[in-house]
C-alpha positions as CSV (number, residue, x, y, z in Angstrom):
1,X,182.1,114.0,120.2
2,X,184.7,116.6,120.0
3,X,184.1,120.0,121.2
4,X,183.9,121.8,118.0
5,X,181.7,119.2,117.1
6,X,179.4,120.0,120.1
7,X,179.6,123.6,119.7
8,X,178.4,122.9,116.3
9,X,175.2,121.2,117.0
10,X,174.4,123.6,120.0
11,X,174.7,126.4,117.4
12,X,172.2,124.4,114.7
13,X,169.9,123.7,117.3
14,X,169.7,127.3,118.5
15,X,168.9,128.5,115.0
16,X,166.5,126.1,114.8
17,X,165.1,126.9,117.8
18,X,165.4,130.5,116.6
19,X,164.1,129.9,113.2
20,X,160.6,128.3,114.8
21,X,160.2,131.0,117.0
22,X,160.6,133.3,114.6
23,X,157.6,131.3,112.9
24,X,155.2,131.0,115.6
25,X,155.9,134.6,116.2
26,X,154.7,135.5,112.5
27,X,152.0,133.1,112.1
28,X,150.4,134.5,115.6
29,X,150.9,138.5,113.4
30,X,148.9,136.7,110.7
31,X,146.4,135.7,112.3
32,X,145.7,138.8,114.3
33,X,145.7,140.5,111.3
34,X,143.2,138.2,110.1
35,X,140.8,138.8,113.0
36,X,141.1,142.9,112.5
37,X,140.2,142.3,109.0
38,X,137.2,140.2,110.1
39,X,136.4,142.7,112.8
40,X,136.4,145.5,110.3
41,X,134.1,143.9,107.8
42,X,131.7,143.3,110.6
43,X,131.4,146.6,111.1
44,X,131.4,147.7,107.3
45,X,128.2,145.3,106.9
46,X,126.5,146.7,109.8
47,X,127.2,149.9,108.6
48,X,125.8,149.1,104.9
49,X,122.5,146.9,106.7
50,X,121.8,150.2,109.0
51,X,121.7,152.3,105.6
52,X,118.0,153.2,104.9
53,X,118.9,153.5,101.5
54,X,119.9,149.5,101.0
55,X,117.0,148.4,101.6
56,X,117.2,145.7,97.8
57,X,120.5,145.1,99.0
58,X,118.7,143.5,102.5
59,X,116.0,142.1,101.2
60,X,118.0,140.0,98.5
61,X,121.0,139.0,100.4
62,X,119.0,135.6,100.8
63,X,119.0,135.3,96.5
64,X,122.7,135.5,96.3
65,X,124.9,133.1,96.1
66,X,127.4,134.9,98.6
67,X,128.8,138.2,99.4
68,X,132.0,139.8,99.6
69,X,132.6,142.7,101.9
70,X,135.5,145.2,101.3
71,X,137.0,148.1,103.0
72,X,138.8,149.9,99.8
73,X,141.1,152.8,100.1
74,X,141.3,155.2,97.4
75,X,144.1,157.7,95.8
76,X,143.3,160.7,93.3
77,X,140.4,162.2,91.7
78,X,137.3,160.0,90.3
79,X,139.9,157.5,89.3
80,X,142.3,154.8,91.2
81,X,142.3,152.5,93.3
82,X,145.1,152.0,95.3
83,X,144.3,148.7,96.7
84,X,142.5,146.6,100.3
85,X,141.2,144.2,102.1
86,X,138.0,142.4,102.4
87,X,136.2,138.7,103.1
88,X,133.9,136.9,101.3
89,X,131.0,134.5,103.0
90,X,129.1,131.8,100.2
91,X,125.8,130.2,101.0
92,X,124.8,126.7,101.0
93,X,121.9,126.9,98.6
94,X,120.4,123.4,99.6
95,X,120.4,124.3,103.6
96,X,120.9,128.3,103.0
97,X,123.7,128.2,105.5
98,X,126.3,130.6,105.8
99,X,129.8,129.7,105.4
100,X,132.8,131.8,108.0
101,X,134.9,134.1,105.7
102,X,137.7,133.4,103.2
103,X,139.8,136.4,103.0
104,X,140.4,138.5,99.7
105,X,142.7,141.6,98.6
106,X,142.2,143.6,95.6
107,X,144.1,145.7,93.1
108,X,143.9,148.5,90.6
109,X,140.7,149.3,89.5
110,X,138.5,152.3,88.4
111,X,135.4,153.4,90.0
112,X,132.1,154.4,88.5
113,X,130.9,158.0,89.6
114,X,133.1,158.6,93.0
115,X,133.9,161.9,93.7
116,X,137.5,162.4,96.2
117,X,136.4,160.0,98.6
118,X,139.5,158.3,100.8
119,X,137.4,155.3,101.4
120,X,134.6,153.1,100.4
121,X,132.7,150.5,102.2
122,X,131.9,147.8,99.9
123,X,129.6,144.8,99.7
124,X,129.7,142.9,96.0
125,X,126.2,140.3,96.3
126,X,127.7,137.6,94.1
127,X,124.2,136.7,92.4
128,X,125.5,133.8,89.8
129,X,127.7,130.0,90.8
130,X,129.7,131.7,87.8
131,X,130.4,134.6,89.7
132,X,130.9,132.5,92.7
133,X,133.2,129.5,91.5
134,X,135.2,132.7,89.2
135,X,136.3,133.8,92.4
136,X,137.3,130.3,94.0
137,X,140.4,130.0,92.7
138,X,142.3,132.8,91.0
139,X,142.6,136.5,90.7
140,X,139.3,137.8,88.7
141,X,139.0,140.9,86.5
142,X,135.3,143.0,86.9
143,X,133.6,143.6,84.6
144,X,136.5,141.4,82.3
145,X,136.2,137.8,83.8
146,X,132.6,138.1,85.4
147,X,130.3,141.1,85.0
148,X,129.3,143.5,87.2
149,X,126.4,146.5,87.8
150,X,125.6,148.6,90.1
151,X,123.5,147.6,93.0
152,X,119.6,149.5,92.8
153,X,119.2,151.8,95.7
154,X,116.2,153.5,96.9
155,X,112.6,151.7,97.2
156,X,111.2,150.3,93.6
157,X,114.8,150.0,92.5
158,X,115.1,147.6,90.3
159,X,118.8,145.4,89.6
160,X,120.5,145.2,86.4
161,X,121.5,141.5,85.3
162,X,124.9,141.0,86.2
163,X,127.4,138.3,87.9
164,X,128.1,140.6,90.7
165,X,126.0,144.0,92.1
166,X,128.3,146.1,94.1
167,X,126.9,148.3,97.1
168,X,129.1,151.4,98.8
169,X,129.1,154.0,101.1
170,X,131.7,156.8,100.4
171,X,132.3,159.7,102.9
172,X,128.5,160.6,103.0
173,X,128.0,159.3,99.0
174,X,125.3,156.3,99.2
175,X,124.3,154.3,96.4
176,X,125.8,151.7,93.8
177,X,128.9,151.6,92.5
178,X,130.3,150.1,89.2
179,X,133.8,148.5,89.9
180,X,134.9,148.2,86.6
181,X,138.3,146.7,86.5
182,X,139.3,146.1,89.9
183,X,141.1,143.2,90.3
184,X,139.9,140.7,93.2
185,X,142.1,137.3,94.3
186,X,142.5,134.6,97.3
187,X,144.8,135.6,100.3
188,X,145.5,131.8,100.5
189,X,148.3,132.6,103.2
190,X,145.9,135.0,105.2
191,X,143.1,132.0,105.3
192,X,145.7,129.4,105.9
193,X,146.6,131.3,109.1
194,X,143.6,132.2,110.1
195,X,142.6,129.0,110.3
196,X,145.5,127.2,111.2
197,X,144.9,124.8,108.2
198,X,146.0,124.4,104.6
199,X,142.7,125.6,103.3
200,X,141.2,127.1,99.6
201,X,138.8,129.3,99.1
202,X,137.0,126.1,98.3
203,X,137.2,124.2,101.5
204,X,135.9,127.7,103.5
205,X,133.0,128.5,101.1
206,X,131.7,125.7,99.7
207,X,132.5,122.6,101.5
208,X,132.3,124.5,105.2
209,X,135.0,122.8,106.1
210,X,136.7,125.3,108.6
211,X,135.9,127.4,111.7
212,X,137.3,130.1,113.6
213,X,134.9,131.6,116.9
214,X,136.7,135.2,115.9
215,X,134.1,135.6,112.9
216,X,130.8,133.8,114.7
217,X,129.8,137.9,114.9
218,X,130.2,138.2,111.3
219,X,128.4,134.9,110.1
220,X,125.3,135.6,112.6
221,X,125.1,139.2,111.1
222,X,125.0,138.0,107.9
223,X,122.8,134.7,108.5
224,X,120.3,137.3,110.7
225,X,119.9,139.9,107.5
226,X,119.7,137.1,104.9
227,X,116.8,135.2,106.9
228,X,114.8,137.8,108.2
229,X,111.1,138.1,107.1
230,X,110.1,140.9,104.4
């Protein structure tokens, strides 16, 4: 092998080298990501189950067929959305296990009867398989695709019929919310990362196919509310 010929492979393999470093490097960012959005929504459901006033939203987590929890950060006045993060967990109605999270982002919406709040804690009780398999795959319009009403709050509330009830808390402003419009879709890289496997919202929520120990908080938080006695 001639010398330019070696200094030729040395240099491929060293940007290969580079090139997988760079990789690991970015799936590892990923993935911590992932576990700071899981961390947050742990803390956004506690902070919706300690709310006296969600008291229907406790008692019928065990009804629904999952439950999507959302951080959303908000722009402008009674209007716009400008976008976030959140995870959804799906429950095995035959055993009424819990499945770990699939992460989710959402897009431009409009809110019901907000008032110049910066953010909302969110929890959308998916009630129908419609409004459950709707989100499996693709992006899904509220209130377009599947429908969508505002959870009851207070005692002797009573719940509209609807795909999806949506619960928030805004700076101090408690009650439900009607997300009409937002946009809500898969972050298949995020759940690929997060759980180091080529995984669909699918294979997380309904088959249970996956683990991660980073969200065991957030699926015993949720499993504890959703079985406890009322």
């Amino acid at each position: 092998m001639t010398r330019m010929k070696r200094i030729a492979t040395l240099g491929g393999i060293a940007t290969m080298l580079v090139a997988m470093t760079m990789g690991l490097a970015f799936a590892a960012d990923e993935t911590e990501k992932g576990q700071k959005i899981v961390d947050d929504m742990t803390q956004v459901f506690s902070n919706l189950n300690a709310d006296p006033d969600m008291g229907w939203f406790r008692s019928n987590l065990r009804r629904a067929q999952g439950v999507l929890i959302m951080r959303q950060y908000r722009a402008g006045f009674i209007v716009g959305v400008s976008g976030g993060r959140g995870v959804m967990l799906a429950r095995d109605t035959n055993t009424g296990k819990w499945s770990y999270p699939a992460f989710y982002g959402q897009g431009t919406g409009s809110f019901g009867f907000q008032i110049g709040a910066d953010t909302s804690e969110i929890a959308l009780l998916i009630m129908t398989e419609k409004g459950r398999d709707a989100l499996l795959t693709t992006d899904v319009k509220l209130g377009g695709d599947i429908s969508v009403a505002a959870g009851p709050v207070g005692a002797g509330a009573k719940a509209a019929t609807a795909d999806v009830l949506s619960f928030a808390r805004s700076k101090g402003i408690y009650g439900g919310v009607a997300l009409e419009g937002l946009v809500i879709g898969p972050q298949h890289k995020m759940n690929k990362s997060y759980y180091n496997a080529d995984v669909s919202p699918l294979d997380i929520l309904v088959k249970h196919g996956v683990t991660n120990q980073g969200a065991d908080k957030l699926v015993a938080a949720v499993s504890e509310v959703a079985s406890a006695k009322k």
